[in-house]
C-alpha positions in Angstrom: -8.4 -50.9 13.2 -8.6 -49.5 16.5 -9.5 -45.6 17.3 -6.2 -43.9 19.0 -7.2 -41.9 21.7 -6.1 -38.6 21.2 -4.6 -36.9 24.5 -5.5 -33.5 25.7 -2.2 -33.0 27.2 0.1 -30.5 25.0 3.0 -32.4 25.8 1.7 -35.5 24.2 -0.1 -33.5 21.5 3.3 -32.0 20.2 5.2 -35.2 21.0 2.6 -37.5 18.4 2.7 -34.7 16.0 6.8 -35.0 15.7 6.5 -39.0 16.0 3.8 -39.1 13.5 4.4 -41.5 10.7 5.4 -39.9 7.0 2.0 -40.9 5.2 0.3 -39.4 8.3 2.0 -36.2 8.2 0.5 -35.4 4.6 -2.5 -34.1 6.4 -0.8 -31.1 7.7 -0.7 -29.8 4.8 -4.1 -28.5 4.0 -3.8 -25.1 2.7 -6.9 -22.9 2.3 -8.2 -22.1 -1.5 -8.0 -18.6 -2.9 -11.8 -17.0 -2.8 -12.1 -17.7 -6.9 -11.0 -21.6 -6.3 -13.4 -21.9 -3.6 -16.3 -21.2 -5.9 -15.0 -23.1 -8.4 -14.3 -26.1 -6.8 -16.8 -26.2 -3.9 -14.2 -26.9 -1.2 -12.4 -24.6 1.4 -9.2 -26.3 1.6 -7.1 -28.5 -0.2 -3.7 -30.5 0.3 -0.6 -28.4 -1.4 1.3 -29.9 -3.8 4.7 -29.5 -5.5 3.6 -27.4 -8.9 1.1 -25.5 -7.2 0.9 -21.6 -7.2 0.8 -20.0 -3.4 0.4 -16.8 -2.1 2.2 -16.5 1.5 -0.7 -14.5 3.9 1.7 -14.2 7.2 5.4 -13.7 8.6 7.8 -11.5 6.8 7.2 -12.9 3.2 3.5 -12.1 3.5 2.1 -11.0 0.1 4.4 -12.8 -2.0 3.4 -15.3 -4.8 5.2 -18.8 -6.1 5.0 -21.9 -7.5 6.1 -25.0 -5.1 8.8 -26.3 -5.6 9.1 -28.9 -3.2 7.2 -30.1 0.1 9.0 -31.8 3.0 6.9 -34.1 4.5 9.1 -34.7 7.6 9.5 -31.1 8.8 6.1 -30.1 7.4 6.7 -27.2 5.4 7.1 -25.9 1.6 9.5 -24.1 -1.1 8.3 -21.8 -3.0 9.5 -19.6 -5.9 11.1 -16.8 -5.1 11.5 -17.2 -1.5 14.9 -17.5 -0.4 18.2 -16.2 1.5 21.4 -15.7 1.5 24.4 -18.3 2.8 27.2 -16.3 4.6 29.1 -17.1 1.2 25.9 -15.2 -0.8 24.6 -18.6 -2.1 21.4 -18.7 -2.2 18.8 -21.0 0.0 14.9 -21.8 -0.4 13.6 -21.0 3.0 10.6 -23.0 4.5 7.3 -22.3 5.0 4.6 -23.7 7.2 1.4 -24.7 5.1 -0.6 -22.5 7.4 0.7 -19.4 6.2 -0.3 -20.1 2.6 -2.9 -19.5 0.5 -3.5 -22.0 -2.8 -3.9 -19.5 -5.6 -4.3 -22.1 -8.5 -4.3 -25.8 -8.2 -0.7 -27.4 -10.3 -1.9 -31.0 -11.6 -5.5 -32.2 -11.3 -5.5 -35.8 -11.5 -7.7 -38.3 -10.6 -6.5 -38.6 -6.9 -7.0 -34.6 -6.3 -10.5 -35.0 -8.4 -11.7 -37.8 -5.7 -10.4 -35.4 -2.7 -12.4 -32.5 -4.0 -15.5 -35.0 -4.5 -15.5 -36.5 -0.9 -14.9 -33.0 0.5 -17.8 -31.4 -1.4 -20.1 -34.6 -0.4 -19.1 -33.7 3.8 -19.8 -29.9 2.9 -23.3 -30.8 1.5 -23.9 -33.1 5.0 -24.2 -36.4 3.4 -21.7 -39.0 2.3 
C-alpha cells in the first residue's frame, strides 16, 4: 500500500476530508476521556460509540450530559440524549454534534475490539510497540 501524500493546501485538506471513504471517516471521531477514565484506562482519547455517555464541553449545549444514541459516519457527528429542537410543527429533532465538542464520561460496551484499541494506545503512550 502506498503512502498518500497529504497536501498542505486547505482547499485540498477540506476537499479529502468530505471525499473520504466511510471506514476512513470513523477516525474523526476520537473523543477525549473524562479525567477518572483517563486514569483508569491509561489512554487520552477514545473513538465514541452509540451507547456511550457524553458530556457536551462547547457551543450552546455545553454542560449537558447523554447517552449516544446514534453516530453518523457521513456527516461526522453524534445524537445524544436529551439534545434536541423543535420542528416548526413542535416535533421534536436530535440535533448533531461534532465529536470535538464532547467529552466521553463512561465508556457503553467494552468488547474485545475497544479492549485491543485501549491496548495499542497505551503501548504508543509508553513509547514502544
Amino acid at each position: 500500500m502506498v503512502a498518500r501524500e497529504i497536501s498542505k493546501q486547505p482547499r485540498k485538506q477540506r476537499l479529502a476530508f468530505f471525499r473520504a471513504y466511510l471506514h476512513s471517516k470513523h477516525r474523526y471521531f476520537n473523543a477525549p476521556l473524562s479525567e477518572d477514565l483517563e486514569k483508569e484506562y491509561g489512554v487520552k482519547r477514545l473513538p465514541v460509540r452509540k451507547d456511550d455517555v457524553v458530556r457536551v464541553v462547547r457551543g450552546d449545549w455545553a454542560g449537558h450530559e447523554g447517552k449516544v444514541l446514534r453516530v453518523d459516519l457521513k456527516r461526522v457527528r453524534l445524537y445524544v440524549e436529551g439534545i434536541t429542537v423543535k420542528k416548526a410543527d413542535g416535533t421534536p429533532v436530535p440535533y448533531p454534534i461534532h465529536p470535538s465538542k464532547v467529552v466521553i464520561v463512561k465508556l457503553g460496551k467494552v468488547d474485545k475490539v475497544r479492549e485491543k484499541i485501549i491496548a495499542r494506545r497505551k503501548a504508543a503512550s509508553r513509547g514502544g510497540r
